[in-house]
N, C-alpha and C positions, 0 to 999 in steps of 0.2 A: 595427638593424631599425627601421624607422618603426611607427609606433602600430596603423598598419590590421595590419602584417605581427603585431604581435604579438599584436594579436585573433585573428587569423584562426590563429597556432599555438596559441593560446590555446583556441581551437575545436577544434582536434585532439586535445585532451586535455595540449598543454604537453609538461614531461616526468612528470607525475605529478599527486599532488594533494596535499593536508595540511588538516587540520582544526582548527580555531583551537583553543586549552586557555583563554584570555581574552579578554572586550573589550581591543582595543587601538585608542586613538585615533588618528589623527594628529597630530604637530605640527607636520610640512613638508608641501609639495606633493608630493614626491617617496615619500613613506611611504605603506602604506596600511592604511586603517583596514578592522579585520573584527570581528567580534562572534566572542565562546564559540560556538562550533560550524558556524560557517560554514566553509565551502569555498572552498579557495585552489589556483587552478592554479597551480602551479611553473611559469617560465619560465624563469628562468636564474641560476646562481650566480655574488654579484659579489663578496664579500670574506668571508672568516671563517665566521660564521653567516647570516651576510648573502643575501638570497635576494632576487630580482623574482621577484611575483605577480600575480596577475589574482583581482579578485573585485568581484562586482556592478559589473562595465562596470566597474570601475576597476583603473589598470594603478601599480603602487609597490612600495619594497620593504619587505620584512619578516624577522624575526628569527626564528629555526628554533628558539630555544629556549620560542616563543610558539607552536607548532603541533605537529600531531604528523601524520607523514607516515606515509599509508597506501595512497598508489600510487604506486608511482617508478620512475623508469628507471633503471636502472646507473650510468649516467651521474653521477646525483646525489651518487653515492658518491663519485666519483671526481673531483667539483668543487672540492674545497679546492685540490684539485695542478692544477687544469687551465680553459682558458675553451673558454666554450660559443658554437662560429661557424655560422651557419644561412644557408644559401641561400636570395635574397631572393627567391623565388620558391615559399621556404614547402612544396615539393613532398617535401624533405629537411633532415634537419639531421646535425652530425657532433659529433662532439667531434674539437677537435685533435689531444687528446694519447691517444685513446682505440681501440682495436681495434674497440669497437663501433661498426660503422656502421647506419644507422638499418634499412633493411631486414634487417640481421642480427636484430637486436636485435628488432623486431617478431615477426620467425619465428620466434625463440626462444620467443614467448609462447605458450600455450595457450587458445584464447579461443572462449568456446560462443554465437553467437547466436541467438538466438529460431528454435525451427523452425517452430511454430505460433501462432495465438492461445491454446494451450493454457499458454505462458509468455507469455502477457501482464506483464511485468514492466518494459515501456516508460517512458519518459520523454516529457512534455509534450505539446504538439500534433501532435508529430511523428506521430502515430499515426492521421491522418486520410491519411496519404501511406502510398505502398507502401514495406515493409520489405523490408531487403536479408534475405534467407531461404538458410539454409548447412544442408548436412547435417547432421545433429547429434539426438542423442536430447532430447527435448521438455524444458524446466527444470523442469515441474511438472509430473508426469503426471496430470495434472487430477484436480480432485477427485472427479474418477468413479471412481477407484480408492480412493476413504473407506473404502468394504466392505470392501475385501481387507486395507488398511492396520490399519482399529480390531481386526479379529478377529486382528488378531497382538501386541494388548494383552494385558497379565496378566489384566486383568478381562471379556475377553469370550473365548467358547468358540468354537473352532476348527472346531469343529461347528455355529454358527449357520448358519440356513440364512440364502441369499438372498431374497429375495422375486420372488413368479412370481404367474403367472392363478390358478393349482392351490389354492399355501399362503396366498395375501394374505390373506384370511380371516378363516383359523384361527391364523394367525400374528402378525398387530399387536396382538394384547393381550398378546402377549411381547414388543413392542417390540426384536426383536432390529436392530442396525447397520442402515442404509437402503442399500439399492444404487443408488447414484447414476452410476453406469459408463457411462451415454448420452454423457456431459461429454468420452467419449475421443474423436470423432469428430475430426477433422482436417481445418479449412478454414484459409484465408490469409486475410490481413487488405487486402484489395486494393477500393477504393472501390467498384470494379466489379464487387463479390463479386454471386455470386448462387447460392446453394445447387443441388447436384445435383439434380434430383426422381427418388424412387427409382421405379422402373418397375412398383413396386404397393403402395398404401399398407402403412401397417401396421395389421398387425389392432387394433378397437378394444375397448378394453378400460379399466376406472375406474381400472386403476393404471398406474404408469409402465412400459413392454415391457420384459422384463428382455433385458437385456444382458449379455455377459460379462467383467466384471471385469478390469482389465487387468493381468497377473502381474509382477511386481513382481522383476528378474534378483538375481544377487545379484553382479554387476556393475552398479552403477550411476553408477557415475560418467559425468557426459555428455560423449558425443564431443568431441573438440576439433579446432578449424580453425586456421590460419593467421589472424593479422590483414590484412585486405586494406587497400592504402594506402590506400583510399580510406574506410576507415571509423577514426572518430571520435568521441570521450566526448560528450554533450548532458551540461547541466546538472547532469542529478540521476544523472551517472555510470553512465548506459548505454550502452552501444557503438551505435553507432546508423552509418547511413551516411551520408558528407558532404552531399550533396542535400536528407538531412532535416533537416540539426542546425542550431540556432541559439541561443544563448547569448541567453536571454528579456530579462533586463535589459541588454545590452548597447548598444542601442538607444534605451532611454531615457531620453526628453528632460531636463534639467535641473529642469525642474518636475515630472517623475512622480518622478527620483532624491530629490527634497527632501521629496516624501508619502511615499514607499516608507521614509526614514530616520525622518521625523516616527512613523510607526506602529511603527517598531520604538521607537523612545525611549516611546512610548505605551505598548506594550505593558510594556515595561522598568520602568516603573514601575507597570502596573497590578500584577505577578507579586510584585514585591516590597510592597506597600502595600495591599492590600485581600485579601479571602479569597474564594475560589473560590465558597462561597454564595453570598453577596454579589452579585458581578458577572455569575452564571446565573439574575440574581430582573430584571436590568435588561434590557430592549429594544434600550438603544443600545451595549450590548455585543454583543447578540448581530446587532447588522447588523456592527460591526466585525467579526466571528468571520467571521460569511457573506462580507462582502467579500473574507477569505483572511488568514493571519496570514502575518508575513516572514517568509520560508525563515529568516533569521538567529538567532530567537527562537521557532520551531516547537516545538522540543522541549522549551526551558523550560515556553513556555506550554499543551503538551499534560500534561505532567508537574502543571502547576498545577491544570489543568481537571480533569483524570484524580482528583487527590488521589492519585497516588500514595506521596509520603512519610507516608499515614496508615498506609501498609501497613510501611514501608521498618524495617528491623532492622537495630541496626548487626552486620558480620559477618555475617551468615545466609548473605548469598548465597555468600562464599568456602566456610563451612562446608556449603553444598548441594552446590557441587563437589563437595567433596572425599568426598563420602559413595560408598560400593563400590557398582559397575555392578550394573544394575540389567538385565533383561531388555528393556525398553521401548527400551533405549540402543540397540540393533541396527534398528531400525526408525529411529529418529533420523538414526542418521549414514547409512543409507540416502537419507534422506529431504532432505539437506543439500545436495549438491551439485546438486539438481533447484529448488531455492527461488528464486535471482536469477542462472541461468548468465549473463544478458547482462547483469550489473551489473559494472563493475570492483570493486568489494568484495568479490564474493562467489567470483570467477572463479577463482581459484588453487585448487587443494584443498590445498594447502597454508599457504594463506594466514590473513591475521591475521583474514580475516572468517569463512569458514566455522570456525576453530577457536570464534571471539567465540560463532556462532551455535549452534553445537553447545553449546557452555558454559552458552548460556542456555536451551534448549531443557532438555538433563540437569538444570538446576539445579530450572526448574520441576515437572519428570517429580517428581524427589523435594518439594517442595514442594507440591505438589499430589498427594498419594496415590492421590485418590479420582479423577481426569481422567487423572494421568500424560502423556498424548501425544496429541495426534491432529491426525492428516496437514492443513493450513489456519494452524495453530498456528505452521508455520514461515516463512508468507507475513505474517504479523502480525509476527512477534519481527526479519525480516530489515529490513523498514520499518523499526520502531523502530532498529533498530543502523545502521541512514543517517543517522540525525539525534541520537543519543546515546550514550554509551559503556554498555558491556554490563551491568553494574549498575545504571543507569538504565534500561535497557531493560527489563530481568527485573521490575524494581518496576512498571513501566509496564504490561509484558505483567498483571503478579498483577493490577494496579487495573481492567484493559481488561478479561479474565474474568471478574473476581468483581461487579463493579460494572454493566458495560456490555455483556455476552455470556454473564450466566448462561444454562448450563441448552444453548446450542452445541452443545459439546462433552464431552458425555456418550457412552455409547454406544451411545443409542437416537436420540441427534441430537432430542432432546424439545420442545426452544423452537425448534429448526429447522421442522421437521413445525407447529408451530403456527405459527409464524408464515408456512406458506408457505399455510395456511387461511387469516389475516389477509389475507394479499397477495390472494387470487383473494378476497377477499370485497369488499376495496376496489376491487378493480380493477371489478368489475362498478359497484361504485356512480360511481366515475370517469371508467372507459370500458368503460359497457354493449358497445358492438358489438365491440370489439374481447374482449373478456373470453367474449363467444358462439362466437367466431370458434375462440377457443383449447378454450375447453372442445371443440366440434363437432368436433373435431378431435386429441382428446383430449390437448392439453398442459397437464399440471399443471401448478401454481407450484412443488411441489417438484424438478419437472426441471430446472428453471434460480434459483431461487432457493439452492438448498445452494453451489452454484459464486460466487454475489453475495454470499450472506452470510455465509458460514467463511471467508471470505479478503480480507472487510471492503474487497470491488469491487476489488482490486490486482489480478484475471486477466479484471476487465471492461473498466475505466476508461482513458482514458489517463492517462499518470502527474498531470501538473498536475491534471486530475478527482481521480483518487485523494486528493489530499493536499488537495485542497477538502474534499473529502465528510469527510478525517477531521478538520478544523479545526472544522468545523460537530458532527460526532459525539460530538467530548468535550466541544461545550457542550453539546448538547441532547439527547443520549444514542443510544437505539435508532430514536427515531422518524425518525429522519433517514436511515436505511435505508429507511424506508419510504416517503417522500419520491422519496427519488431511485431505489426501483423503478418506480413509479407515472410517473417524469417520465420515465424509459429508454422503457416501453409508449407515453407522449406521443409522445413524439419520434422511435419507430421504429412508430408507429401505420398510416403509411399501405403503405409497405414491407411491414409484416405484413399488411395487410389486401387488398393489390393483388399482393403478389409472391410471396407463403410460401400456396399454397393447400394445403399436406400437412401433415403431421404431422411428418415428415423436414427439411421446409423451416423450418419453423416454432421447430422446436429447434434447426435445425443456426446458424440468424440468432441466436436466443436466447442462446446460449453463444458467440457467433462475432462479437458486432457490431462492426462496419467503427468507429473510432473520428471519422470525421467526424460521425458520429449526435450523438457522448458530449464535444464542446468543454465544457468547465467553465462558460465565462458562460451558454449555451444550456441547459445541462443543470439550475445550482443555479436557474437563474431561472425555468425551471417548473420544478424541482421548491418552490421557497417560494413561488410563486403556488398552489400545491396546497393548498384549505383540509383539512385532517386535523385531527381533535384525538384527545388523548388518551382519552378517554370512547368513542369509535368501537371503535380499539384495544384498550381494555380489554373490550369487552362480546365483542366479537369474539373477545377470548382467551378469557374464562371461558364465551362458545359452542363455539371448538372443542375444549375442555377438558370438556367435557358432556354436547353434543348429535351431534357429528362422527363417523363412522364409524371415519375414518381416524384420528382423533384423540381419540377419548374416553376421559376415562383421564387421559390425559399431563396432568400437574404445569404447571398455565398461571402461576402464581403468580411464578417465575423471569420472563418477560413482563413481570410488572406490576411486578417489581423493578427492571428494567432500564431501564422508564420512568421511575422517578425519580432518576435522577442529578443533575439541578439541586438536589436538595435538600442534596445534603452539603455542610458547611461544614469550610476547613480551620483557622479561625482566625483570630485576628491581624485587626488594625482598616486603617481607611482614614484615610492622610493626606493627600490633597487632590493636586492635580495641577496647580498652579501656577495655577489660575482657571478652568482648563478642566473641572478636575472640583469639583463641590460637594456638599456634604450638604444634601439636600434630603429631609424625611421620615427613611424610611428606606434611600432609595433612592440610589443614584449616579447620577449623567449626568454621561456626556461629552460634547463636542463632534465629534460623528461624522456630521453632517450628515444631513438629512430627518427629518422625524418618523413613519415609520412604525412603524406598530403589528404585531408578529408575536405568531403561536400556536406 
């Protein structure tokens, strides 16, 4: 096959994939170099252990005792006895010596894609284009069903009530679970979206219209379809269909491939040679951070920012397993096969990822006594296990909770409710009219703010968004949520203000936005032109922690903990960065080009 044909099988998903266990460099042309936990598409078996791959637009081969394979075709199995012959037309491939022929072998799989934006679980830009849309029950029944979910926790009563016109009241100083069940509405993600307008408003009223909860079968595994030939893995291993996918760095001029390597080696040596303190005190760190870290080093250098080895215990997490089921566990593995159905990780229910993820969810449940479980939980811990093995992820999730999302996932949703006060109080200071627009029309920030903030924008964003917002998150904490609400209302400012005149329209946009709004350059670049400072934030929390209706009362202090995360240090000194970085002061600098100044 020529080079183009095996990009372009390479774009189909190959026969599988594998995740690096080490740096391996090159030492021939023919070899290829991947870093610890990068992504390798299998293309074909040539001798022994011996395997061609595809990784970052480069095509060599590699040693199967240097990865660990975690999507594969049959085939692979069956490659030591056999060679792999492909019609150059890329439309099919066969094995010689093998029964499986590729349509076989596809139908045999079980594969759920996205039915709504309510599984936003997308990959990259793709999501500004129309998604192929298959029957199939929803992967995340949005977090409008939180209500139904938390009250089936040990520590909340089965008998809390919802919230209505009636109890709102007399009921928030009991801070019973929030019903957030609006989130279940069902729109497409189609450029040309434009919300129903319902044929008579909804009545108004100061709290959110209660809604009913959506029941929760005790079947839920999601539908499964056929793979269609035409649909194919993107990047960051979602099924997507071939019109929309594109392998982002495959294209890559020789001069972005040489900055793209130069920042990974950058980064490689900030993780190991300076401490996380340190490097969240300097400005020309955090433009590197904002410019996006290399997929190949994401997870170290989240792991570093996060400080999660302050938490890490050796053995704990094995010994969390292993502890006797717990009630909480029934709502978990409920709740598993609805988290990334259009991811290949997570697609199998039998497979190695929802077992990883179930693992890590129970492990926390017992780790965490006082939180145990709640439904958002599982859209955070599946991220992490894309880019880390399951004990890193679980230290990751404890460091993400305790450090950068107190106060969440309680089960009055506490720091939630406050900060959806913070949102509509900045908003008016940011954008008066639009902020009029919503209130006149009565949409809270808590109607759409629980769905952006418990699932840390993975059922807002498109994926490459996503994995901006959280590279920028673990350097500068929660304010970066805040940021990029503020820049989402920017950018969908005039749409809401020319096109959403209801209250139905207005929410149904909110929880539903078409992702050409949400491109990652567009979106971090207002949201860090957004002056915000922490001082605003904070007064704002210890107002609606005092003066707020809705929120007086609620424990604001979790907020202003959350704000500090640049302050933790994990340790350990700086040795210099070969000229590029110096001691100056106290400070580091790199050479990361312009001298702007950030808050």
């Amino acid at each position: 096959m020529s080079l183009s044909e095996l990009k372009a099988f390479a774009e189909r998903g190959g026969l599988g994939a594998c995740v690096s266990k080490a740096d391996v460099l090159a030492t021939s042309s023919e070899e290829l170099m991947y870093l610890q936990g990068e992504r390798i598409i299998v293309l074909k078996h040539i001798e022994d252990d011996i395997y061609m791959g595809y990784c970052e637009g480069v095509i060599g081969s590699f040693n199967a005792e240097n990865v660990h394979f975690v999507e594969l075709d049959p085939r692979v199995l069956e490659s030591l006895d056999a060679d792999l012959d492909f019609t150059t037309d890329n439309s099919q491939y066969r094995n010689s010596s093998s029964s499986y022929g590729t349509d076989h072998y596809l139908h045999q799989q079980h594969l759920t894609f996205r039915d709504s934006l309510q599984s936003y679980s997308s990959g990259s830009d793709l999501h500004s284009q129309q998604h192929y849309r298959a029957t199939g029950k929803p992967s995340f029944e949005s977090i409008g069903s939180l209500h139904h979910q938390l009250q089936q926790q040990s520590h909340i009563s089965s008998s809390s009530p919802s919230y209505s016109e009636d109890n709102f009241g007399s009921d928030i100083k009991q801070y019973d679970p929030y019903d957030t069940s609006a989130f279940n509405i069902d729109y497409s993600d189609e450029e040309s979206y434009k919300p129903s307008p319902r044929s008579t408003p909804l009545p108004k009223s100061p709290t959110p219209p209660p809604l009913s909860s959506t029941t929760i079968s005790d079947d839920n595994s999601p539908k499964s379809t056929s793979l269609d030939k035409d649909m194919i893995v993107d990047e960051y291993g979602f099924v997507v269909n071939k019109s929309q996918a594109r392998l982002s760095r495959s294209n890559m001029s020789a001069k972005s491939m040489r900055e793209y390597r130069e920042n990974e080696l950058k980064w490689l040596s900030i993780v190991s040679k300076l401490d996380a303190g340190t490097v969240k005190k300097d400005a020309k760190f955090k433009k590197l951070v904002r410019n996006g870290i290399p997929a190949s080093v994401r997870s170290r250098v989240w792991q570093f920012l996060a400080g999660s080895n302050d938490y890490r215990k050796s053995n704990m997490f094995n010994e969390l397993v292993q502890k006797p089921k717990i009630k909480i566990y029934d709502v978990i593995e409920r709740d598993i096969a609805r988290c990334y159905p259009d991811h290949t990780q997570f697609m199998d229910q039998h497979g190695q990822g929802q077992k990883d993820l179930s693992c890590l969810l129970r492990a926390y449940a017992q780790y965490n006594t006082q939180l145990e479980y709640c439904q958002g939980m599982g859209r955070l811990a599946g991220l992490m296990l894309m880019h880390m093995t399951v004990e890193d992820s679980f230290w990751l999730l404890v460091a993400t909770i305790d450090r950068y999302m107190n106060g969440y996932f309680t089960p009055t949703l506490s720091q939630l409710r406050i900060d959806a006060y913070i949102i509509g109080q900045l908003l008016r200071d940011h954008n008066p009219k639009l902020a009029q627009h919503l209130e006149s029309n009565d949409v809270l920030p808590i109607m759409y703010i629980a769905q952006w903030f418990l699932t840390a924008f993975t059922m807002t964003l498109p994926w490459e968004s996503v994995l901006r917002v959280w590279d920028a998150f673990y350097f500068e904490g929660i304010k970066v949520f805040y940021r990029v609400s503020l820049a989402i209302m920017e950018l969908c400012k005039d749409y809401l203000l020319n096109s959403c005149p209801t209250n139905s329209e207005l929410l149904a946009f909110l929880l539903h936005i078409p992702h050409k709004y949400l491109e990652p350059t567009a979106l971090l670049d207002t949201a860090f032109r957004i002056n915000l400072s922490k001082t605003d934030i904070k007064r704002y929390a210890r107002k609606a922690g005092t003066e707020d209706a809705t929120t007086s009362g609620l424990p604001f202090e979790d907020g202003i903990k959350n704000l500090q995360v640049s302050g933790h240090s994990i340790g350990g000194g700086f040795k210099g960065f070969g000229g590029k970085l110096t001691k100056k002061g106290s400070n580091m600098n790199i050479k990361v080009g312009g001298g702007d100044s950030f808050e």
